[in-house]
Every structure is written in C-alpha cells, then in structure tokens.
C-alpha positions in Angstrom: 0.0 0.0 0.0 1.3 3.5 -1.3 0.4 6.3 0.1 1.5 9.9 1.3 1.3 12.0 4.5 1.4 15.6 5.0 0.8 17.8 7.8 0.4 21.7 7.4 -1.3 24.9 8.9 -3.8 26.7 6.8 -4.3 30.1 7.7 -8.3 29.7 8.1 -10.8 29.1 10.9 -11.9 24.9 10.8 -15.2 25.6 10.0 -13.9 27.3 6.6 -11.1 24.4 5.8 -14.4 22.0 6.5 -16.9 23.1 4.4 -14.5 22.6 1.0 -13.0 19.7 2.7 -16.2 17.9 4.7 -18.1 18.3 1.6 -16.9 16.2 -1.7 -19.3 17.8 -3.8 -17.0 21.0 -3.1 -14.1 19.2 -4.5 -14.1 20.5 -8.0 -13.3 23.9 -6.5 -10.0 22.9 -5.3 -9.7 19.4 -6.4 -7.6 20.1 -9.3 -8.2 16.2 -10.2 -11.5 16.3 -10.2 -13.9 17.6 -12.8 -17.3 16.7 -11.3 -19.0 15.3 -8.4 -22.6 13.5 -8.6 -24.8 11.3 -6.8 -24.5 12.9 -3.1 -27.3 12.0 -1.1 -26.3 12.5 2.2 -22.5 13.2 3.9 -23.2 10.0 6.2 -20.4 7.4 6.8 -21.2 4.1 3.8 -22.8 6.3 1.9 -21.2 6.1 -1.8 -21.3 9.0 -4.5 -19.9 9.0 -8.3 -16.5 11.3 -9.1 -14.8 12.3 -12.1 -11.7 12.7 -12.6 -8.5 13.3 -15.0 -5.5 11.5 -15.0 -3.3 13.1 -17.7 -5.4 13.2 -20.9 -7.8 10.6 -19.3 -11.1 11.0 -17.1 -13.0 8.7 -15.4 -15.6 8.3 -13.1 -15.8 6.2 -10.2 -17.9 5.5 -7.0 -16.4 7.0 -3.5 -17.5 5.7 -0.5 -17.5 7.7 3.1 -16.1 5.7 4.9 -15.6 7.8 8.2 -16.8 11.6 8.3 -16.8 13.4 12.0 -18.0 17.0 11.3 -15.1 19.6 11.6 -12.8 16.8 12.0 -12.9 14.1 10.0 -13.1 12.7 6.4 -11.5 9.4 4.9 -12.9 8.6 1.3 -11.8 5.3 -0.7 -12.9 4.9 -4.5 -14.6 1.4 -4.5 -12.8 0.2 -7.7 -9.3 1.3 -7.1 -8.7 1.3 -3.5 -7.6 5.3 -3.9 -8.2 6.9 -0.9 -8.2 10.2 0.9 -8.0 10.9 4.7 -8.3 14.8 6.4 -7.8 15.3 9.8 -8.4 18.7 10.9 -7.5 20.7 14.2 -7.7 24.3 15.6 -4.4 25.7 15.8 -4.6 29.4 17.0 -7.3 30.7 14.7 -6.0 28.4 11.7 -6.5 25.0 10.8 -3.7 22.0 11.2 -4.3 19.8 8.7 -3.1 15.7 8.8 -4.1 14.8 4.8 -2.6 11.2 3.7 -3.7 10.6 0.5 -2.9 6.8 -1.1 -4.1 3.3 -2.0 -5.3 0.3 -1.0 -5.1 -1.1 -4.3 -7.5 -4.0 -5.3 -6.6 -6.6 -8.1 -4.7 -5.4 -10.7 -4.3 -1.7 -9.5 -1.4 -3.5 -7.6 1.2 -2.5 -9.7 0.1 0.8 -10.7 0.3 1.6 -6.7 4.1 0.5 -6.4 5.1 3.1 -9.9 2.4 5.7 -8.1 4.0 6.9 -5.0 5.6 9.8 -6.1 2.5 11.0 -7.8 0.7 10.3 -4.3 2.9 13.3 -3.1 2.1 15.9 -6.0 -1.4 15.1 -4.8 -1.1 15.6 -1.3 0.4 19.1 -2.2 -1.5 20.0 -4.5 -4.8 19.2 -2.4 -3.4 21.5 0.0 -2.3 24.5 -2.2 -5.7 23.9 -3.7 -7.6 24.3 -0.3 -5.3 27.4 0.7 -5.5 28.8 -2.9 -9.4 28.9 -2.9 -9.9 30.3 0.6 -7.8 33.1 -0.4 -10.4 34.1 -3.0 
C-alpha cells in the first residue's frame, strides 16, 4: 500500500477548511483532479457517490465511498474500484486549521502495480490538495 502523508497549517478558521474539505461535492473547486461530483445524497459514513476525474489526458468516473466523516474533523474517502483513498484530519491551531491529509491506495486486483510506480504522484497530490484548499480560501 502506497500512500502519502502531510501535515500543514492553513491560515483559516476549521469551520472554513471543513466546508471545502467535509463536503466532496465541493471538490471541483480545489480538487484540481477532479472535474465533477454527482450522486451525493447525504454526507453520512457508507454512503457512496460517483466522481470524475483526469488523470493526464484521461477522465473517469468512479464510485467513492464515506467511509468515516466526524463533522469539523474528519473525512476518509476510498474509490470502491481502485482502492484510492483520501484521509483529512483537521484541528484548531490558533485561529488556523492544522491539517493531517494522507492521500494513497489500498489497491484492489490489478491496480497493484500501478500503486508501487504511483508513490511519487501520491505526493504531488497531497500538495496539491493542500495548495488547492489554501489557494481557494484566499479568494
């Protein structure tokens, strides 16, 4: 299992941080990966919703599952065909937000390869995930 970890403070209250972070349909706005987000019907844990995305000159779309979501605190979303996953912790730290994001797979079948050639690519996520979120509060 590939994955990557990063922890950073974003200079915005938690409650901002959590409504682009708590809610995937926000994630086009700062997602730079993703292009569209569908099928929410509520933000409860097992409750699945359909994402597309780009990969280089490729899009797809797959079904997410929440699999934990504590409000203001918490979300950890895994694509059901990959294993792809995303995890947020957030924290108040003096009027900003720490963030804990580990973005990575727990690859099924035959994405088990493509997760050992991934890892560095797990990284530019994580980063970019992060300049994204600070990026779009700024507006």
């Amino acid at each position: 299992m590939g994955a990557a970890r990063r922890q950073a403070v974003i200079e915005a209250p938690v409650r901002e941080v959590w409504e682009l972070v708590g809610d995937p349909r926000r994630y086009p706005e700062w997602a730079g990966e993703v292009i569209e987000v569908t099928g929410v019907a509520s933000l409860d844990e097992g409750e699945t919703f359909n994402q597309t995305g780009k990969l280089g000159p490729f899009t797809d779309t797959t079904v997410f599952e929440i699999d934990a979501r504590e409000e203001l605190r918490e979300i950890r979303l895994t694509c059901t065909k990959s294993g792809y996953y995303s995890h947020w912790l957030l924290t108040e730290a003096q009027g900003g937000t720490f963030a804990d994001v580990e973005i990575g797979m727990d690859p099924k079948h035959a994405f088990r390869a493509y997760d050992l050639i991934a890892r560095r690519w797990y990284r530019g996520i994580v980063e970019d995930a992060i300049a994204g979120i600070r990026h779009r509060l700024e507006r």
